[in-house]
N, C-alpha and C positions, 0 to 999 in steps of 0.2 A: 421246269414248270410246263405244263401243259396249255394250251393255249384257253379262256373263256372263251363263253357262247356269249354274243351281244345279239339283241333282238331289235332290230329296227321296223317299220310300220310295215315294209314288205319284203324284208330278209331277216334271215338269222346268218350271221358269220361265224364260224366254228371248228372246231379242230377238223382236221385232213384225217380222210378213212380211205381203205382199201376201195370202197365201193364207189369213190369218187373217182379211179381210173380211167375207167371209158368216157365217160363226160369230157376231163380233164384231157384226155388224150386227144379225143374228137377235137376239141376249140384248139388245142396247140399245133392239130394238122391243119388249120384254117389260115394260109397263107394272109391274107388280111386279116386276120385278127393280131397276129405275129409281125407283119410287115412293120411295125413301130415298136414292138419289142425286142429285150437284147441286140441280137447280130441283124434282127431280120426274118431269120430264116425258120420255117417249120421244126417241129418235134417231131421225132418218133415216138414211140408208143413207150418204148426205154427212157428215153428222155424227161417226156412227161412223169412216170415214175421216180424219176430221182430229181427232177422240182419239186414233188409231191415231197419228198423226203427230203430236199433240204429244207422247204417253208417249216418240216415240223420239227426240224434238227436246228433251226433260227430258234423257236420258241425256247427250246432246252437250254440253248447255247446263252441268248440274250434278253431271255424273258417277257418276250415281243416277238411279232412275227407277223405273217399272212396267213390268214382265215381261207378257208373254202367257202363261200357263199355258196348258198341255197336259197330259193324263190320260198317265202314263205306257201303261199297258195301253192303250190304244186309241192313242193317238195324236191325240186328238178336241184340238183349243184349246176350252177351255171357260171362260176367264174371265180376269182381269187382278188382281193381287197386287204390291204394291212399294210405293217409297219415293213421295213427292208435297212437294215444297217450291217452290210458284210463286211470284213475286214479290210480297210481302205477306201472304205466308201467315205463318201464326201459328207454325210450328215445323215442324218433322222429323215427318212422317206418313207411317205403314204404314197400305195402305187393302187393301179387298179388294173384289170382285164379280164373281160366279160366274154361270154361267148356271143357271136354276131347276131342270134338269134333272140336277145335282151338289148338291142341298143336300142338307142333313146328313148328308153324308159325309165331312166332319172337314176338307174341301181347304182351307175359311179359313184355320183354326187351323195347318194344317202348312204352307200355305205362307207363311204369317203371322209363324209362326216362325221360317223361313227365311230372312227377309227382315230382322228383329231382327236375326237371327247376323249376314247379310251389315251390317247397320247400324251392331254393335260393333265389328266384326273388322277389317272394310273403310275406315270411315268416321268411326272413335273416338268415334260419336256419344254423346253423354251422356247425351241422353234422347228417346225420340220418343213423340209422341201419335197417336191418331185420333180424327176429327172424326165424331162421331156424332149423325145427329138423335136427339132424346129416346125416341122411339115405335121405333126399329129396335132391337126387341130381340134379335134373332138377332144384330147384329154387337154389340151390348153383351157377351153371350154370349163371343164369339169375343174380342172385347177382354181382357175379366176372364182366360179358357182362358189365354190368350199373357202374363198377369200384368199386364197394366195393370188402372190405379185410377180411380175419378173424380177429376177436379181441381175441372171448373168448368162453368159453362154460358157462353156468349158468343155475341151476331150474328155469324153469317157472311153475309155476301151476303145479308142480311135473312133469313135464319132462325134460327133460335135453333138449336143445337149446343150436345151435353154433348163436354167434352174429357179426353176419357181418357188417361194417358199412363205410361209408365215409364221410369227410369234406367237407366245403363248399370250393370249387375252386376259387384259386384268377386269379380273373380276370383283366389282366392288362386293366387301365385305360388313355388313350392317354391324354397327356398335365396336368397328375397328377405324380407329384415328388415322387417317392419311398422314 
């Protein structure tokens, strides 16, 4: 399965293309943008490439996955938004990261959300988390925004992670008996 295009009021999130490399590669050499993902540490240019291809090797794989964002007004790809569930992973994960030159301009949060809707609507999920180091308070921020809660803290990959997460919302159904 190939991944949809969702349109939200100032992004489109969309399948991974070649042409998203240099973008993609740029923000993953951005030590602070990195400094709270995976190990930590920057990408290379190779690297970034084969993130690119595994986000779109998730979709094939699990019929979900991470989107490329792109800035509707400009057109720019400026970061990566979606679902995350590798083999051993702890649960259903909405992640997000932007390039530094989009923060705090709300794109976590809206496309964050976007990515829940497509989560219920799509995928009947019940509940999904994010894995948060304890010290990224920006995406704690955005977690709590999108309605997630603390649960827990847990090692990942030898680091410690708070795990934030929320339920699938019931949504009442008109002319359906409770």
């Amino acid at each position: 399965m190939g991944a949809p295009t969702l349109d939200t009021e100032r992004l489109v999130l969309r399948a991974w293309n070649d042409d998203d490399l240099d973008a993609y590669a740029q923000m993953c050499g951005d030590p602070e943008v990195m400094q709270h993902l995976g190990g930590g540490a920057v990408m290379s240019r190779d690297d970034a490439w084969r993130s690119m291809a595994m986000f779109t090797g998730h979709w094939v794989l699990r019929g979900y996955g991470t989107w490329a964002v792109e800035e509707r007004s400009t057109g720019t790809m400026v970061g990566r938004i979606g679902l995350h569930r590798p083999a051993g992973w702890p649960g259903l994960e909405v992640g997000w990261a932007l390039d530094r030159s989009v923060w705090g301009r709300g794109y976590a949060t809206e496309g964050g959300a976007a990515t829940l809707d497509f989560a219920w609507r799509e995928l009947d999920a019940a509940r999904v988390i994010s894995l948060i180091y304890p010290e990224n308070t920006r995406s704690i921020a955005v977690a709590e925004r999108l309605g997630e809660t603390f649960d827990h803290t847990m090692v990942l990959n030898t680091r410690r992670v708070a795990v934030y997460g929320i339920d699938q919302p019931v949504i009442d159904q008109p002319g359906k008996n409770a």
